[in-house]
C-alpha atoms as a printed R data frame, in Angstrom:
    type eleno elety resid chain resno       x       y        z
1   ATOM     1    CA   UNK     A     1  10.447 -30.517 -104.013
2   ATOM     2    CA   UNK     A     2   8.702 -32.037 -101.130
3   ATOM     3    CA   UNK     A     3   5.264 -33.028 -101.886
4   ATOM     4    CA   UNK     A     4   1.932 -31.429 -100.579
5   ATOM     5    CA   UNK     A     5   0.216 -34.171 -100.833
6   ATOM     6    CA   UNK     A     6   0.268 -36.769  -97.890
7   ATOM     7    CA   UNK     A     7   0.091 -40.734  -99.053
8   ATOM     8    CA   UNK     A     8  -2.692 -41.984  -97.341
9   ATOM     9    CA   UNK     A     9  -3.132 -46.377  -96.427
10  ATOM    10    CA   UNK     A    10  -6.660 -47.248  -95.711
11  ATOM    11    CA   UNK     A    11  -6.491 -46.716  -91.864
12  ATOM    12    CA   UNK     A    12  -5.626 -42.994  -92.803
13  ATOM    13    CA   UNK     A    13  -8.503 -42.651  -94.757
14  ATOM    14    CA   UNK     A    14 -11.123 -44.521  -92.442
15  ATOM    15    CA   UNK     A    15  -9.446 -42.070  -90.181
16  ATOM    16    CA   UNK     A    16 -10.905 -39.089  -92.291
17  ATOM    17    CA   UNK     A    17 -13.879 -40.338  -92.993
18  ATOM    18    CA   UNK     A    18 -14.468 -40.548  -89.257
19  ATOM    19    CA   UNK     A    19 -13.394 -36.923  -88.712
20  ATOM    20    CA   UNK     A    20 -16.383 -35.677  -90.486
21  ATOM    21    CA   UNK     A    21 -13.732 -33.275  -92.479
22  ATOM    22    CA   UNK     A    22 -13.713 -32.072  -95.686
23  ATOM    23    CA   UNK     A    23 -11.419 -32.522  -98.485
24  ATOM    24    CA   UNK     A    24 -10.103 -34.524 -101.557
25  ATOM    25    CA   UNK     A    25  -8.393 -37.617 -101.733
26  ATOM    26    CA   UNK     A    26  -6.598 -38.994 -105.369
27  ATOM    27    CA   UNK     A    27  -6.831 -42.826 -106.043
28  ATOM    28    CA   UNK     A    28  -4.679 -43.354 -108.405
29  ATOM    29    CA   UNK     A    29  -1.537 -45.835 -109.332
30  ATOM    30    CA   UNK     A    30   2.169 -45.670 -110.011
31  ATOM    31    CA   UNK     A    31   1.698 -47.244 -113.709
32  ATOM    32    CA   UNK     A    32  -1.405 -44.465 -114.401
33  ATOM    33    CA   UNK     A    33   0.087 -41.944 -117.536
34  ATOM    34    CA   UNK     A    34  -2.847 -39.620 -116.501
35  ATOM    35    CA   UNK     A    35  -2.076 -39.841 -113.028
36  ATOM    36    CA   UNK     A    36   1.322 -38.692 -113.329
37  ATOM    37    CA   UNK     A    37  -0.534 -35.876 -115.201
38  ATOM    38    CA   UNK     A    38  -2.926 -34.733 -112.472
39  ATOM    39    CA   UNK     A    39  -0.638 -35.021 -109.308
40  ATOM    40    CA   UNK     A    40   1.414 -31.896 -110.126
41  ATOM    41    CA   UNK     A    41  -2.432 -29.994 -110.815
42  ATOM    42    CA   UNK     A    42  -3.121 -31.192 -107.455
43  ATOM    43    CA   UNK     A    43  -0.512 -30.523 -105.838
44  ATOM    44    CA   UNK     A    44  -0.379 -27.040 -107.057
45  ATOM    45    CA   UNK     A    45  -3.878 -26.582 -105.697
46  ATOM    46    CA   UNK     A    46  -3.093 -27.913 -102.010
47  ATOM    47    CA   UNK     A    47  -0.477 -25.482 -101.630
48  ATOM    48    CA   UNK     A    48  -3.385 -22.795 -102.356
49  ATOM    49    CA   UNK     A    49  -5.594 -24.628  -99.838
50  ATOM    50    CA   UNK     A    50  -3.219 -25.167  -96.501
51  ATOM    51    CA   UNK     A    51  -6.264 -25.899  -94.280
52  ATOM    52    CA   UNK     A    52  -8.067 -28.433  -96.958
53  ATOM    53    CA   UNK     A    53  -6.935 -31.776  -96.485
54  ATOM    54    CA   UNK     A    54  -5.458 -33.602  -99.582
55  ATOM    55    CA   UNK     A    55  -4.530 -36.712  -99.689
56  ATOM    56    CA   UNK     A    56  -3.271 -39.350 -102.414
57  ATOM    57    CA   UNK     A    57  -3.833 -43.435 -102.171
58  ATOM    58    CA   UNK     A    58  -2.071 -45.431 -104.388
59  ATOM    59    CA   UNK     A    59  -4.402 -48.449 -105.609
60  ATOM    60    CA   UNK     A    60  -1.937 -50.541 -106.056
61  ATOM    61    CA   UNK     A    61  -0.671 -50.966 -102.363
62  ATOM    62    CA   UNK     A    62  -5.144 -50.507 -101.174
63  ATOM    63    CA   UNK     A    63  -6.966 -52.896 -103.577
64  ATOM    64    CA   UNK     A    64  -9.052 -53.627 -100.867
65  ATOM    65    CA   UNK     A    65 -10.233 -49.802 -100.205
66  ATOM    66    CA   UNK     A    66 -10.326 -49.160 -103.813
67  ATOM    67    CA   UNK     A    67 -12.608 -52.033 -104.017
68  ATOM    68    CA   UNK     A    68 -14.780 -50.724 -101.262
69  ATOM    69    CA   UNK     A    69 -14.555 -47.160 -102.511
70  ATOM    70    CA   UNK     A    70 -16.091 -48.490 -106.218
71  ATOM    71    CA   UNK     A    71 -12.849 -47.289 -107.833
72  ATOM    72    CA   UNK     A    72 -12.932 -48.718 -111.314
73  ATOM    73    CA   UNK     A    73 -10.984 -46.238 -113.489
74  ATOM    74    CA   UNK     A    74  -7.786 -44.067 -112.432
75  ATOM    75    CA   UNK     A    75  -7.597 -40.774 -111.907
76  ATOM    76    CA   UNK     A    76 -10.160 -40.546 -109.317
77  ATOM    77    CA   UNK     A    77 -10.902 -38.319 -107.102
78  ATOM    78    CA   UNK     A    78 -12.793 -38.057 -104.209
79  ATOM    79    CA   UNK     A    79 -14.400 -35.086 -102.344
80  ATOM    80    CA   UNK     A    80 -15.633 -35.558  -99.118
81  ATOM    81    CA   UNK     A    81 -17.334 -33.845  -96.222
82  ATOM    82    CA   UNK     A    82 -18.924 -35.073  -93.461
83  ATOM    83    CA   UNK     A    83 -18.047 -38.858  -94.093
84  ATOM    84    CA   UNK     A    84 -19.575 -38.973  -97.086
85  ATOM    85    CA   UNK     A    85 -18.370 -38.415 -100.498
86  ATOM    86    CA   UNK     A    86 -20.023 -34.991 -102.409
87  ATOM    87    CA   UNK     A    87 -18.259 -35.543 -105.475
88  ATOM    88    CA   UNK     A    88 -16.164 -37.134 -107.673
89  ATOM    89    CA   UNK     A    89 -14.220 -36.828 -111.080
90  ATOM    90    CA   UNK     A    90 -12.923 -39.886 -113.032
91  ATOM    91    CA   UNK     A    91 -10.050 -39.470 -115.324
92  ATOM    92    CA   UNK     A    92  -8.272 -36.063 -115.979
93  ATOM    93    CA   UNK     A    93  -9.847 -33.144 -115.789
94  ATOM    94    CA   UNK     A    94  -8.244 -29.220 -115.595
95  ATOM    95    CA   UNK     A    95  -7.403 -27.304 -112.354
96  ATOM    96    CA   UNK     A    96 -10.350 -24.622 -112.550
97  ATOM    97    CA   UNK     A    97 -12.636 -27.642 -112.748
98  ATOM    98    CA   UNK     A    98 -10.997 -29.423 -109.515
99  ATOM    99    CA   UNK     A    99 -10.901 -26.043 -107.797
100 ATOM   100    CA   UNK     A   100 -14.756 -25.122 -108.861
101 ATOM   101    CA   UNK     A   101 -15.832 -28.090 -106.891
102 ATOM   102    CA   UNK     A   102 -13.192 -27.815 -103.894
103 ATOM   103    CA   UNK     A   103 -14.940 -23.972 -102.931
104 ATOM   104    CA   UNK     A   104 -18.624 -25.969 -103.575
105 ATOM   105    CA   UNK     A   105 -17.770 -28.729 -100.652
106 ATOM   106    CA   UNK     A   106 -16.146 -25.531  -97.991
């Protein structure tokens, strides 16, 4: 299964922010248990919004963006519109909670 989810470096994601778009982006890390739970909830949910932009970054390989980004625990995800973020949720969290704040930020 190919994933839905694009793996984003840190030029990819100043790229975004510059767009002004919408949409979510997953910090997380190959060694993170709960991120190995989350991906497949995400993933799940990108295929219900083809137009959204998701995105993972892996930590590990982006300290740097991580660090700039205040990333401090893993899961973590982003929303963000307009080059800003709108919201985030740290740690693992359920699909209609994700989803909830994905229709808030369109």
């Amino acid at each position: 299964m190919s994933s839905v989810l694009n793996s984003w470096q840190e030029n990819d994601f100043n790229d975004f922010i510059k767009s002004k778009k919408a949409g979510l982006i997953l910090f997380s890390a190959p060694w993170c248990s709960a991120c190995k739970l989350i991906s497949p909830v995400i993933e799940d949910l990108a295929k219900n919004y083809p137009d959204f932009p998701f995105a993972k970054i892996n930590v590990s390989k982006n300290p740097g963006l991580a660090s700039k980004m205040g990333i401090m625990s893993l899961p973590n995800i982003l929303l963000i519109n307009g080059g800003k973020v709108k919201d985030q949720i740290i740690g693992f969290t359920n699909k209609k909670e994700i989803e909830t704040k994905i229709k808030k930020l369109k």
